[in-house]
C-alpha positions as CSV (number, residue, x, y, z in Angstrom):
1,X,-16.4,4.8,-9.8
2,X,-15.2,8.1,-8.5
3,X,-13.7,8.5,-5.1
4,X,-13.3,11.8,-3.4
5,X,-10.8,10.9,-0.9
6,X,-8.8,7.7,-0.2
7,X,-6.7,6.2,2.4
8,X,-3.6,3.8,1.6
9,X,-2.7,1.7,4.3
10,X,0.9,0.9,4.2
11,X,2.8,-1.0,6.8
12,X,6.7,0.6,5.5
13,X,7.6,3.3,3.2
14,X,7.2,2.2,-0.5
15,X,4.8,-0.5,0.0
16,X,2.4,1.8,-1.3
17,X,3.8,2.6,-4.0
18,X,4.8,-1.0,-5.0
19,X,1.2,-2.5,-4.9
20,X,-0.5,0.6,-5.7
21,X,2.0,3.7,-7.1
22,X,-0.2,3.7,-10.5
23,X,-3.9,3.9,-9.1
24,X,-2.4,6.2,-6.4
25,X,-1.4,8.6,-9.1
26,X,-4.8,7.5,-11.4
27,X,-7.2,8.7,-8.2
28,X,-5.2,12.1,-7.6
29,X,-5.4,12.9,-11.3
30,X,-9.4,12.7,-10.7
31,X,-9.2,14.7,-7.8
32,X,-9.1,12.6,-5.3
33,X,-7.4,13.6,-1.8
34,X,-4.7,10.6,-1.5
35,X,-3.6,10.2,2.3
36,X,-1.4,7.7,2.9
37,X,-1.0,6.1,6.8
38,X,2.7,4.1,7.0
39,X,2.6,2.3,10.1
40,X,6.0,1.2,10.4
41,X,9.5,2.0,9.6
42,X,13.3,1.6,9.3
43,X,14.2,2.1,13.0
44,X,16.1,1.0,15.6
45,X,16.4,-1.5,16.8
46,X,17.1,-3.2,13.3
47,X,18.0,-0.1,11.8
48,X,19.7,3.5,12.8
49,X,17.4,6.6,12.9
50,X,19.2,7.8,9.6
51,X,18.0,4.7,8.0
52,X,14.2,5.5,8.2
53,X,15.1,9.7,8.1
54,X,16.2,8.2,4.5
55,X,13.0,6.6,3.9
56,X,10.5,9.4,4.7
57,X,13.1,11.6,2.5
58,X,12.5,9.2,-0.1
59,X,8.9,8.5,0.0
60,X,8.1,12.2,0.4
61,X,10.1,12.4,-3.3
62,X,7.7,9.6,-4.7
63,X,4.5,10.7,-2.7
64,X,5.2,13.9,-4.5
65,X,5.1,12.0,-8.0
66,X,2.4,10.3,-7.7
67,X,0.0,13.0,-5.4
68,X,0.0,12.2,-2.2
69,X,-1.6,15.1,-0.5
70,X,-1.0,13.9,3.1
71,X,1.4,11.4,4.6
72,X,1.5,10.0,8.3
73,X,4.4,8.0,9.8
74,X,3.0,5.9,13.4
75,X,6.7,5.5,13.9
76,X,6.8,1.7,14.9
77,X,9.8,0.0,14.3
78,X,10.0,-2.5,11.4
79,X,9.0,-6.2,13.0
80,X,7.9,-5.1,16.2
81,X,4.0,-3.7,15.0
82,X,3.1,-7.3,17.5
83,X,5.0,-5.9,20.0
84,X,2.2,-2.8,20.1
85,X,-1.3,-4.3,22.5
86,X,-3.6,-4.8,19.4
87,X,-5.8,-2.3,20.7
88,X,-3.7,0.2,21.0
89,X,-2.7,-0.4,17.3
90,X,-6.5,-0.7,15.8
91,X,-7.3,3.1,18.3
92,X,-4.0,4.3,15.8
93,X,-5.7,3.0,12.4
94,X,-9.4,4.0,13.5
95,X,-7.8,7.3,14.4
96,X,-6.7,7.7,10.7
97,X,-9.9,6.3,9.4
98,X,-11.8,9.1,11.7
99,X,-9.1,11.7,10.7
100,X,-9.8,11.3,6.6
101,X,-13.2,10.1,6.1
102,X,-11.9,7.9,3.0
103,X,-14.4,6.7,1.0
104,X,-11.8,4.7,-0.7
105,X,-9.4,2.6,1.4
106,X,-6.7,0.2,0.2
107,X,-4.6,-2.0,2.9
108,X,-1.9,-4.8,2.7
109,X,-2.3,-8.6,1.5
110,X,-1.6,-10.4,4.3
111,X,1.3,-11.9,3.6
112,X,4.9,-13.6,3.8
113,X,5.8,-10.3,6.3
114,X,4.6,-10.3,9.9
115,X,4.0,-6.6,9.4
116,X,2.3,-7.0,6.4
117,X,-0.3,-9.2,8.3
118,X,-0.6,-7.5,11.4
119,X,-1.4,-4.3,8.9
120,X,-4.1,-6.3,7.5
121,X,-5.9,-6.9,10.5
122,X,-5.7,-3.6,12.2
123,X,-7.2,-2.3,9.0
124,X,-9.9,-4.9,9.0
125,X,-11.3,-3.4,12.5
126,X,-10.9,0.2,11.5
127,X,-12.4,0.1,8.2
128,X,-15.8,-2.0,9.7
129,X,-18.8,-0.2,8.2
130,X,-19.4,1.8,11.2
131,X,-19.2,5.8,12.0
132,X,-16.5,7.0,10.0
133,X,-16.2,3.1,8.1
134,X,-19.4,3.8,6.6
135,X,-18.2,6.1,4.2
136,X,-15.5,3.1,2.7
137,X,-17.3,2.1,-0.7
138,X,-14.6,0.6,-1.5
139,X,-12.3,-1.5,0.7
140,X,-9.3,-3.6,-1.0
141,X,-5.8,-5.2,-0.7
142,X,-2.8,-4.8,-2.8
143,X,-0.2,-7.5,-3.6
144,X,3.7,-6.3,-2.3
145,X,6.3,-7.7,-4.6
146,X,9.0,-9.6,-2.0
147,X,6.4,-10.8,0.2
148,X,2.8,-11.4,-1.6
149,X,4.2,-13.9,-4.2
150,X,6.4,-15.5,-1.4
151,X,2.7,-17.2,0.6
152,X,2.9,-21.1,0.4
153,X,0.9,-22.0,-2.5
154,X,-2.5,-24.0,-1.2
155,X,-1.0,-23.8,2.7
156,X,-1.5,-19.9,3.0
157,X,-4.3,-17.7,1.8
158,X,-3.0,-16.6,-2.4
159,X,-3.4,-13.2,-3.7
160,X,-5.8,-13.9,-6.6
161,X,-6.7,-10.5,-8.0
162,X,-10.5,-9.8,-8.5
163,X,-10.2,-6.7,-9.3
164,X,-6.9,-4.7,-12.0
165,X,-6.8,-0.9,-12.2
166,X,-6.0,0.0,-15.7
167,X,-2.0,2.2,-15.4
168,X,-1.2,2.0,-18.6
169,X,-1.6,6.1,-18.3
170,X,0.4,6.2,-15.0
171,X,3.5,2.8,-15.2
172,X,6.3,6.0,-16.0
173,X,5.5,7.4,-13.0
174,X,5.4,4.7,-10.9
175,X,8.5,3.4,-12.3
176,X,9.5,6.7,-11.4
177,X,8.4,7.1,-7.5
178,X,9.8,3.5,-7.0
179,X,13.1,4.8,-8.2
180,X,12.8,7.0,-5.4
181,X,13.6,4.3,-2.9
182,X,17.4,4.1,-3.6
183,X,17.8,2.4,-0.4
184,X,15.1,0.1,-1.1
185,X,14.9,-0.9,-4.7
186,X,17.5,-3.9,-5.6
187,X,19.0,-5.0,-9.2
188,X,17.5,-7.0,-11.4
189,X,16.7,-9.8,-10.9
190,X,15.5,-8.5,-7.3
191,X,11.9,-9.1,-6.9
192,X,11.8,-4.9,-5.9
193,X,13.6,-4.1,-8.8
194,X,12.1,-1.9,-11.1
195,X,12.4,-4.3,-13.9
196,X,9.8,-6.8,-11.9
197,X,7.7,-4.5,-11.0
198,X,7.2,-3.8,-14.5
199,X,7.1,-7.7,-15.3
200,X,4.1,-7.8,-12.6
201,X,2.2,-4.9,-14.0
202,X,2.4,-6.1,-17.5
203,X,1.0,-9.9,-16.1
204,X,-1.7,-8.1,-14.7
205,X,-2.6,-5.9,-17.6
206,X,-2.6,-8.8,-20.0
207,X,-4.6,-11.2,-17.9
208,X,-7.2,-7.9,-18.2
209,X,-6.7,-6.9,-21.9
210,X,-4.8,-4.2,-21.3
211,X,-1.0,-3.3,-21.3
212,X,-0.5,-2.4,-17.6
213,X,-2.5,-2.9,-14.9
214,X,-2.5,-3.2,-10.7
215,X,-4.6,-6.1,-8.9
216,X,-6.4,-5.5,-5.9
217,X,-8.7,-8.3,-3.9
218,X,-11.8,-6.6,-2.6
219,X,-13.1,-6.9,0.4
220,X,-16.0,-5.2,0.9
221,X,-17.5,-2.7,-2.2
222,X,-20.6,-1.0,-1.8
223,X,-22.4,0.7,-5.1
């Protein structure tokens, strides 16, 4: 299915890229208009300013990789997104919803991270199939190594992929806009290192019939 813009959700720089670097680059190969919304970031009061200035230096480096043609920063420090009234953070995501008409959005698991989960939710009110939601035909949530695979097994809600985007074409350059994240990617074995990420896309591929894949859950898909 062809898209002819989409909006990645992501609630820190390179969680985009980790659960979805090789569609990302896959839809902007097609033509699609990739936004991407990051609605949190490496700032005080865990970290210093120069901590998420490095960040946004480095995701700009893999958005460019992968073709990202616009890329938002809300600015909320990391672990504090609950500290934002909820409506106030759902008026920020509708706003981007409004803002690039996706018809192609792709949010957060809601996972081991707070952020992660409070992502999830502002995403499920700002993607509802009304005004500018209307347009989503395709509404789904990426798995984020460090955190998705971390949910207690049969306690929590499991990422159980129903859906695996063929990257077979586009793994080098994810590898490559992950590498990006100096300050983010660990060694081996590191669940962020590049060498897992590379495990996890080969799982996924494989459980498909393919070499490399990406696994999404949807949530709402319209055809």
């Amino acid at each position: 299915m062809d898209y002819d813009r989409a909006l990645i959700i992501t609630p820190h720089p390179d969680d985009d890229i980790l659960g979805a670097g090789g569609y990302i680059k896959k839809l902007s190969e097609s033509g699609c208009e990739v936004n991407v919304l990051t609605v949190s970031g490496h700032l005080p009061p865990l970290y210093s300013k120069d901590a998420f200035a490095t960040t946004v230096k480095e995701a700009a480096k893999a958005h460019a990789l992968v073709g990202v043609a616009h890329s938002q920063y809300l600015k909320i420090p990391a672990t504090t997104i609950g500290d934002v009234p909820i409506n106030e953070l759902n008026d920020k995501v509708v706003d981007a919803v409004n803002t690039f008409k996706p018809s192609l959005v792709l949010c957060p698991y809601p996972d081991r991270h707070i952020d992660h989960r409070l992502v999830f939710d502002a995403a499920m009110v700002a993607t509802r199939p009304v005004g500018a939601g209307a347009n989503i035909r395709l509404l789904a949530a990426y798995e984020t190594l460090s955190e998705t695979h971390w949910n207690a097994p049969h306690i929590e809600a499991n990422f159980v992929p129903n859906l695996v985007v063929d990257i077979t074409d586009t793994i080098e350059v994810k590898k490559q806009a992950l590498s990006c994240f100096v300050s983010q990617i660990s060694p081996f074995p590191g669940p962020r290192s590049i060498e897992a990420v590379e495990a996890l896309s080969i799982f996924r591929g494989t459980q498909s019939g393919f070499a490399y894949g990406e696994g999404f859950h949807i949530i709402r898909m319209v055809s």
